[in-house]
Each structure stands twice: as C-alpha cells, then as structure tokens.
C-alpha positions, 0 to 999 in steps of 0.5 A: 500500500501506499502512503497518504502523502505519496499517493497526494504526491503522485496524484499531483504529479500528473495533473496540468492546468486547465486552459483559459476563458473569458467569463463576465465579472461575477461568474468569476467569483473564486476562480483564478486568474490567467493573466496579469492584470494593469490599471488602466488609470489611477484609482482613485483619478483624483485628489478627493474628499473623504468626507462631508465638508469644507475643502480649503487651503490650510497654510494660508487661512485662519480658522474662518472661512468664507464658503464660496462654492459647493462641489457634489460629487460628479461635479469638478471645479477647476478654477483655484479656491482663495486664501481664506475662503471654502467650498462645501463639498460631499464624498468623494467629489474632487478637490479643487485647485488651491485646497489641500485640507477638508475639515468634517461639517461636525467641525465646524459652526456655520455664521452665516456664508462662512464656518468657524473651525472648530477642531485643530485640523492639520494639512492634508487631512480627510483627503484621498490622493490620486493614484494611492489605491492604485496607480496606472500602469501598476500590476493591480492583480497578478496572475494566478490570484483567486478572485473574492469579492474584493478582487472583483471590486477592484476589476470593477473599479478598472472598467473590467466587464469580463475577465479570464480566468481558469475554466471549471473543469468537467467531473464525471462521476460514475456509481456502480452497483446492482443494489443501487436505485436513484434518489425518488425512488423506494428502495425494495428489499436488496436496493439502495439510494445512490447518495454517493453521486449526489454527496460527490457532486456536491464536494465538486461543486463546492470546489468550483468544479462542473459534475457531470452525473452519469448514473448507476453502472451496473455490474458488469464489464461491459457496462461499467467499460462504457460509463467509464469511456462516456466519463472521458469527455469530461476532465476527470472520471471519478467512480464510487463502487466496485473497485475492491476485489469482489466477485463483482467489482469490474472497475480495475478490469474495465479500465485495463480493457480501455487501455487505462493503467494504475498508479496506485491501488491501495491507500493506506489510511482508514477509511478509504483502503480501496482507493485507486488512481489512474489514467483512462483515454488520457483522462485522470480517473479516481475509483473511491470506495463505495462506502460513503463515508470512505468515498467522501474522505477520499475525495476530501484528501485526493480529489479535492485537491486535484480538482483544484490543482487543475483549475489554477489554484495554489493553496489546495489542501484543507487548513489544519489546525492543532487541537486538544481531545476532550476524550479518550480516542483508540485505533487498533488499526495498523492504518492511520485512521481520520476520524470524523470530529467537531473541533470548538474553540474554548477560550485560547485554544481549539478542542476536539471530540469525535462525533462517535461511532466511525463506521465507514458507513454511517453517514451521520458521523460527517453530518456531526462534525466539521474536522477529519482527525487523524491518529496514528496505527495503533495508538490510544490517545488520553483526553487533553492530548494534542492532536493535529485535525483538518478542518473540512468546511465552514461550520468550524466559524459557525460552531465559534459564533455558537460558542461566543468567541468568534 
C-alpha cells in the first residue's frame, strides 16, 4: 500500500492546468486568474474628499472661512479656491485647485456664508490622493490570484466587464452497483439510494468544479467499460463502487480493457483502503470506495485537491489546525485512521471530540462534525492530548459564533 502523502504526491504529479476563458465579472467569483492584470488609470483619478465638508487651503487661512462654492460629487471645479475662503463639498467629489485640507461639517459652526473651525485640523487631512489605491500602469492583480469579492471590486473599479480566468473543469462521476436505485425512488428489499453521486457532486461543486452525473453502472464489464469511456469527455472520471476485489467489482478490469493503467491501488489510511488512481483515454480517473463515508474522505484528501490543482489554484489542501481531545480516542488499526470530529474553540485554544461511532458507513458521523482527525496505527490517545485535525468546511466559524468567541 501506499502512503497518504505519496499517493497526494503522485496524484499531483500528473495533473496540468486547465486552459483559459473569458467569463463576465461575477461568474468569476473564486476562480483564478490567467493573466496579469494593469490599471488602466489611477484609482482613485483624483485628489478627493473623504468626507462631508469644507475643502480649503490650510497654510494660508485662519480658522474662518468664507464658503464660496459647493462641489457634489460628479461635479469638478477647476478654477483655484482663495486664501481664506471654502467650498462645501460631499464624498468623494474632487478637490479643487488651491485646497489641500477638508475639515468634517461636525467641525465646524456655520455664521452665516462662512464656518468657524472648530477642531485643530492639520494639512492634508480627510483627503484621498490620486493614484494611492492604485496607480496606472501598476500590476493591480497578478496572475494566478483567486478572485473574492474584493478582487472583483477592484476589476470593477478598472472598467473590467469580463475577465479570464481558469475554466471549471468537467467531473464525471460514475456509481456502480446492482443494489443501487436513484434518489425518488423506494428502495425494495436488496436496493439502495445512490447518495454517493449526489454527496460527490456536491464536494465538486463546492470546489468550483462542473459534475457531470452519469448514473448507476451496473455490474458488469461491459457496462461499467462504457460509463467509464462516456466519463472521458469530461476532465476527470471519478467512480464510487466496485473497485475492491469482489466477485463483482469490474472497475480495475474495465479500465485495463480501455487501455487505462494504475498508479496506485491501495491507500493506506482508514477509511478509504480501496482507493485507486489512474489514467483512462488520457483522462485522470479516481475509483473511491463505495462506502460513503470512505468515498467522501477520499475525495476530501485526493480529489479535492486535484480538482483544484487543475483549475489554477495554489493553496489546495484543507487548513489544519492543532487541537486538544476532550476524550479518550483508540485505533487498533495498523492504518492511520481520520476520524470524523467537531473541533470548538474554548477560550485560547481549539478542542476536539469525535462525533462517535466511525463506521465507514454511517453517514451521520460527517453530518456531526466539521474536522477529519487523524491518529496514528495503533495508538490510544488520553483526553487533553494534542492532536493535529483538518478542518473540512465552514461550520468550524459557525460552531465559534455558537460558542461566543468568534
């Protein structure tokens, strides 16, 4: 078998980069950028107000000020302000020649056409300067960055309608299995839902990924072969099912016979054992147990990362953080064991529990948590041991906000 961070390592080793599309602004949102990106022109283009106020020249004026002019924003004076005199002016409107300095209306007391400063105003103050957001011809956004709001916000504030960015890549997913039934269906005696697709898709969109749902396949060569040959238009072929050793487990035999290889097919981990990794028709293609719990794991510390890796993004693994067990933990396995839990945070540090029984196959036991820990092969680990666990999505910040400490 082969090591977690060796098969991480040669799943990554064969995966390439997405090619590029322009996409409008908000269909941009987390993905990541191809090229650089240079301001067109300073931001902001001009000296302007930051707040409400009085716009004057502070070296050459007393704390009185006759106000001779009023500037909203959009409206721009070009002739120069006196020494001595004001104009009122809103947010955001230009600063017009001969003033340097705003003081805030809260700063001031009106007498009729003219205002009193009231507070000590030094030069420059409540000014935004040309250009000190950025400038033009400054590389705002370099290639490779993972566009948030605030990276849009910026494109925005560039004249940017559109921009490119890595595409999403295609991820076919493939159950297989007889026992198998979709989601609308009663099972009869024997059958099962299928919510393994449907738990896949959903971490593949989560992502940024595109899934293609391709179905059941059932248990025979051939047909397993051409859902695998269907899932080659895509950009990777992830299958759930039928790749352990079984009198029906046709996955391994229908890749070989598309002319598919391996590069690994054992993990050593729990759960997860059953995990292979390869190429089909020049495709990636990841066969994950059929256990949905062992499914989801396997595609949290081998696809997940893959798929992101594809689409241009660097930071690619789940955080982790170092927490303390709040009880006492066992695995006696010879496997290093990633037990779902729920990390919290009591005042200065981060605890953890597991959230109970870790069959592979009960569902409930991710739904519970917000954490995969990890424990090595045979071990008993005492409660207040210090533990390293991955955080897996964004209810660990909400279960801060619960306790009061976020």
């Amino acid at each position: 078998m082969i090591s977690i961070e060796d098969a991480q390592r040669t799943v990554l080793e064969r995966i390439s980069t997405v090619e590029g599309e322009e996409v409008p602004l908000l269909q941009a949102l987390n993905r990541v950028t191809t090229e650089d990106h240079i301001s067109p022109w300073d931001i902001p283009p001009a000296d302007n107000s930051a707040m409400d106020g009085y716009a004057f020249c502070r070296a050459t004026t007393a704390d009185r000020l006759q106000v001779t002019g009023f500037l909203s924003a959009g409206e721009v004076r070009l002739t120069p302000v006196p020494a001595g005199e004001a104009v009122k002016i809103m947010t955001g409107a230009p600063v017009p020649p001969g003033c340097d300095t705003v003081v805030p209306v809260e700063e001031v007391e009106v007498e009729g056409t003219s205002v009193r400063i009231l507070s000590d105003i030094k030069e420059g103050r409540h000014l935004r300067r040309r250009g000190e957001d950025i400038a033009a011809g400054e590389v705002a956004l370099a290639k490779g960055t993972v566009l948030r709001p605030q990276e849009l916000s910026l494109l925005a504030a560039m004249g940017k309608t559109a921009v490119r960015v890595h595409r999403r890549a295609r991820v076919a997913i493939i159950s297989t299995g007889d026992e198998l039934v979709e989601p609308g269906c009663v099972p009869t005696p024997g059958k099962i839902i299928n919510s393994n697709s449907y738990a896949l898709a959903a971490q593949v969109l989560e992502a940024g990924g595109e899934p293609i749902l391709l179905g059941i396949a059932p248990d025979t060569l051939h047909d397993t072969a051409e859902k695998i040959r269907a899932g080659t238009s895509a950009d990777f072929v992830v299958l759930n099912g039928g790749v352990s050793v079984g009198d029906k487990d046709y996955v391994k035999a229908a890749i070989e016979e598309l002319g598919g290889s391996f590069a690994f097919w054992k993990v050593d981990m729990k759960p997860g054992k059953p995990l292979a990794f390869g190429e089909v028709m020049g495709k990636a293609v990841f066969a994950l147990p059929g256990n949905p719990v062992a499914a989801a794991v396997s595609f949290e510390l081998f696809v997940r990362p893959a798929l992101l890796r594809c689409m241009g993004h660097r930071h690619i693994f789940r955080p982790t953080v170092k927490a303390f067990l709040q009880e006492v933990v066992h695995n006696s396995a010879t496997r290093p064991h990633l037990m779902r839990s729920m990390v919290t945070r009591e005042e200065d540090r981060y605890v953890v529990s597991t959230t109970g029984v870790q069959c592979s196959a009960k569902i409930s036991s991710l739904t519970r948590g917000n954490a995969l820990m990890t424990l090595p092969p045979e071990c008993s680990l005492a409660t207040g041991a210090e533990v390293e666990v991955m955080l897996l999505d964004s209810s660990f910040g909400k279960s801060l906000v619960e306790a009061g400490v976020a």
